[in-house]
N, C-alpha and C positions, 0 to 999 in steps of 0.2 A: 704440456703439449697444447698447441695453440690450434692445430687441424690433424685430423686424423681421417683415414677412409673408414674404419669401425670403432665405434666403441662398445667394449664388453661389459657388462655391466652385473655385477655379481651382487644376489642381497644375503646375506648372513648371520643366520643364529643359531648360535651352539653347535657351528659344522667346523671349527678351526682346523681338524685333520682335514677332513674332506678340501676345503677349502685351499690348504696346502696344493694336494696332489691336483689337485683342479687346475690351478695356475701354473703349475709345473708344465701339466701335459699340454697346457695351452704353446707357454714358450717353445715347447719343445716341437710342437707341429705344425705353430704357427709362424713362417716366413715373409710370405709373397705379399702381404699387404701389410700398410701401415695403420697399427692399430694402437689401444690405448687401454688399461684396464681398471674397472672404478670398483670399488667395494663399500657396499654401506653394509657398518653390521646396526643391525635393529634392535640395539639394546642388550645383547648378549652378555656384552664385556668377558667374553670368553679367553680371551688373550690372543686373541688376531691380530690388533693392532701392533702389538711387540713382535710376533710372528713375521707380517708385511714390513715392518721397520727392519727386522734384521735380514729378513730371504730376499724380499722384494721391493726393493724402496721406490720403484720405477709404479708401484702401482699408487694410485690415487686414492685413499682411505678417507670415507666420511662414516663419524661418528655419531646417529641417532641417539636422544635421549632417550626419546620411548619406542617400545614396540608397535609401531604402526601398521603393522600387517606387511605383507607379501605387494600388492600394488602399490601403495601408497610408498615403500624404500624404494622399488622400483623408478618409483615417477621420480622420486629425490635423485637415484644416480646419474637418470637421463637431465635433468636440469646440470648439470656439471657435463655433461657429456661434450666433445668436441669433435666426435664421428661424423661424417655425412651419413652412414648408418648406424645401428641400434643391434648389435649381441643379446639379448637376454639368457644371462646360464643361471642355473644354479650351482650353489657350490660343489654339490653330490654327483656332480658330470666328472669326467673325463675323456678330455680329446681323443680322439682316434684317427692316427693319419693326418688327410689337409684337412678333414670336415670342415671345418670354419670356412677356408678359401674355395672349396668347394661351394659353399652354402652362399656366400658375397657374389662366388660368380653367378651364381643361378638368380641371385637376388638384381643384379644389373643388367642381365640380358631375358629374362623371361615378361612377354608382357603382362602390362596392369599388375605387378608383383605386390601382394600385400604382406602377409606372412611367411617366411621362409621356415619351416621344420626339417628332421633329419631324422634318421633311423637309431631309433633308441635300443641300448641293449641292459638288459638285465646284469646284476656283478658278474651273472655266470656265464655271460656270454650269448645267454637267450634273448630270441628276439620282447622287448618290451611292446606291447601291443595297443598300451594309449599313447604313444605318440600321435597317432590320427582319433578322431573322435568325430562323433556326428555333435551338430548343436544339439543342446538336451531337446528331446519331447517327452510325453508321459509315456510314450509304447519304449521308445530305447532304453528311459529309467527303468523302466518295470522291467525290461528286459535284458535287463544288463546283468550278465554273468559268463563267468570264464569259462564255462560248459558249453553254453550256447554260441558264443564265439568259438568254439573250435569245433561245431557242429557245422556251423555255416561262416565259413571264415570270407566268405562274397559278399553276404548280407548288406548292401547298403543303409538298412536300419539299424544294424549291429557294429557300421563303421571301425573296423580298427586298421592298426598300422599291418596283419594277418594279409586285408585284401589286397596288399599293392607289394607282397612280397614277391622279388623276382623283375620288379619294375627297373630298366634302364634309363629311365629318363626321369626326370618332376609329372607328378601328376594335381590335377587341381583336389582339395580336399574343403571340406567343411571349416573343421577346427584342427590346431594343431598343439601339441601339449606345451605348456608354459615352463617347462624345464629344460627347452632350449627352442628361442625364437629368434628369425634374423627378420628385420624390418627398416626400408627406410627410414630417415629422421626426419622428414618430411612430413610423410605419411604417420608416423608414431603423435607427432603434433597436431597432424590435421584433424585426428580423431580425439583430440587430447590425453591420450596415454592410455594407462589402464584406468577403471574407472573407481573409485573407494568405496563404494557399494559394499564391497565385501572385505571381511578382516582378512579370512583366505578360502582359499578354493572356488574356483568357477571364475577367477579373475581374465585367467588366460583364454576361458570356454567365450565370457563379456569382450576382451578384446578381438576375437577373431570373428565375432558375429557384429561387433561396428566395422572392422577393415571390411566386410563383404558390403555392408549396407552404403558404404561410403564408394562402392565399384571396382574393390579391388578383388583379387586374388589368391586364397591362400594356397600353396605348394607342397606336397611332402616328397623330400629328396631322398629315394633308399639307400643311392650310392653315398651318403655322407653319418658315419656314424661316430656317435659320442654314448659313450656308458655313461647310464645314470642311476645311481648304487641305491637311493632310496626309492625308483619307483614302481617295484615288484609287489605288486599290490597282494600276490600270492606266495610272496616271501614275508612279508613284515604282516605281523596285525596290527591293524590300526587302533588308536586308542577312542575311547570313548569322548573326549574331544573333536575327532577329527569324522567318529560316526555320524555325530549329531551336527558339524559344521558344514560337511558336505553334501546334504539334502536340503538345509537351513540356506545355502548359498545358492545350489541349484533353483530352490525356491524364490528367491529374489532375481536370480537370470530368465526366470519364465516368467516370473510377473512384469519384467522387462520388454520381451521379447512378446508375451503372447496376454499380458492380460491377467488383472486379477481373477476373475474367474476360473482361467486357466493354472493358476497358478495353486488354487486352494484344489483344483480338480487333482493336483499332484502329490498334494498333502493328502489327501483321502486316500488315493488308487496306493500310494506307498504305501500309507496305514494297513491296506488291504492285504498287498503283496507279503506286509511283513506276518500280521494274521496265518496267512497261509504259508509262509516258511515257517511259521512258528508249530505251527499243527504239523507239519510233516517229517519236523527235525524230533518233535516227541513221538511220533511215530516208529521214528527209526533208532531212538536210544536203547533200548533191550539190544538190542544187537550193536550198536555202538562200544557199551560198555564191555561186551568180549572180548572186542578188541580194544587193547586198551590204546595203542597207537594211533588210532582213530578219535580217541574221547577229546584232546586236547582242542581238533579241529570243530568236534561237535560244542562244544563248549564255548568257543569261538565264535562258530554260526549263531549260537542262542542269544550269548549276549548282544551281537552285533544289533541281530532284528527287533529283541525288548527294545536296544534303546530306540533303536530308530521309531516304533512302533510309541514309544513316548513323545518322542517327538513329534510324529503325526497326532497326539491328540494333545501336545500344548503343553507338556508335561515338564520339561527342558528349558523352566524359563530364562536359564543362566546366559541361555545362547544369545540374549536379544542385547545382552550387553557390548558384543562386538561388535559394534558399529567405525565407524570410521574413526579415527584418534582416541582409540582405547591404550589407555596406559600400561608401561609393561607392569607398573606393580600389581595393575588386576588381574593382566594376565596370568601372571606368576602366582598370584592367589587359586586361580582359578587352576592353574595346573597341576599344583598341588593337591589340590582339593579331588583330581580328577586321580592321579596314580594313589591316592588314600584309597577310594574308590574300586581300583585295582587289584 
């Protein structure tokens, strides 16, 4: 395809189902604009390629040797792109409805348009509630939990996609979640992409905090939704991997944004935070273990906070190897090493 009005731009590892039903539901809801759909898998070799060759030959497949992370496949799709705008999905989306045509219109007529998001749903239908985010500080890290967001679901500090439930129209937002972004191809350039700073996590938090610094806009559209099957952060447990990447990343987005200082102030206050969920989760184990449907999740919480709690004092040095053009075989060493762990 030599011009398109969007290109989607999908990165992929180890999702070939997901992946499938992804593009399926695309075709299937998407009409009214002329668009284009690129996949780079990051080293998987999952069998997506043979997959796209036989389902979908209309799609554009680029084969990474290594696992470069989340921005950095990204940035690779968009260099092949031939959209005047920028789709960013994951493969673990499915369309819903026009969302996409939805989301392009809102993206050409809304002014100063930086990032276009959408209302994210849970597999089960529930509302997903990071699709909106506030840019990290140290009070909304320390205060980030899914209790407190449905205590005060207005909270401007507490930011989620909760506040703007029942919205008719695009509202202006902070940040918007990197599991589906629509953006000019202009604008996606002007700022040069996403940034490689980080293998993953907090990529998409770094790009919505340059589209503002650059004067634009980010939007969350309620009326446009897409399910996104893995991001129910109160359905899946994260692994000890993804514990330790996403404070480790956060941490490089504030030292970014606010400053070494600021940034080790984060390391500590989390240290802190995890200290004290740690005391309070032993507090409440006698009582836990009676109920024994309860122990899984207290089990959950424990580890979650040691690791983090290692990581606040430096403990986790594995993590400093993911730097930008990390190869997939360390990854792959490393995630092993991580479910042994397990």
């Amino acid at each position: 395809m030599t011009s398109a009005d969007l290109s989607i731009i999908i990165v992929n590892w180890n999702s070939m189902d997901y992946l499938r039903n992804c593009i399926a539901s695309i075709l299937a809801n998407t009409h009214d604009i002329k668009y284009e759909i690129i996949v780079v898998d990051s080293a998987s070799y999952d069998g997506c390629s043979d997959m796209l060759k036989n389902l979908y030959p209309q799609v554009h497949f680029i084969q990474s040797e290594y696992n470069v992370g989340f921005a950095r496949a990204n940035n690779i799709g968009a260099g092949y792109a031939c959209g005047t705008s920028v789709l960013l999905l994951n493969p673990d989306t499915e369309v819903r409805s026009h969302a996409i045509e939805r989301l392009y219109s809102c993206l050409q007529t809304l002014p100063h348009a930086g990032i276009i998001g959408c209302r994210l749903l849970n597999s089960d239908g529930s509302l997903q509630t990071s699709g909106v985010q506030p840019l990290p500080t140290i009070a909304n890290q320390i205060l980030d939990a899914e209790i407190l967001q449905r205590w005060f679901p207005k909270s401007s500090l507490l930011m989620s996609a909760r506040k703007f439930e029942g919205a008719t129209s695009p509202v202006p937002v902070e940040a918007i979640s990197g599991a589906c972004m629509m953006i000019q191809r202009e604008v996606f350039d002007q700022v040069r992409g996403f940034s490689t700073d980080y293998f993953m996590y907090a990529e998409d938090l770094d790009l919505c905090y340059k589209i503002c610094m650059a004067g634009y806009t980010n939007y969350y559209v309620a009326d446009a939704e897409i399910m996104h099957h893995g991001g129910g952060s109160t359905q899946h447990r994260r692994s000890r991997f993804s514990e330790v990447m996403i404070p480790e990343s956060t941490s490089r987005l504030l030292r970014k944004t606010h400053g070494n200082s600021y940034s080790t102030g984060y390391r500590i206050a989390l240290s802190v935070a995890a200290v004290f969920r740690l005391i309070l989760l032993s507090l409440c184990f006698p009582a836990t273990l009676i109920k024994l449907l309860a122990y899984e999740w207290w089990k959950g919480a424990v580890d979650k906070w040691f690791v983090i709690l290692r990581w606040g004092l430096g403990l986790e040095k594995w993590v400093h190897e993911y730097d930008a053009g990390l190869s997939s075989g360390t990854l792959n060493e490393c995630e092993k090493s991580e479910k042994t762990d397990e």
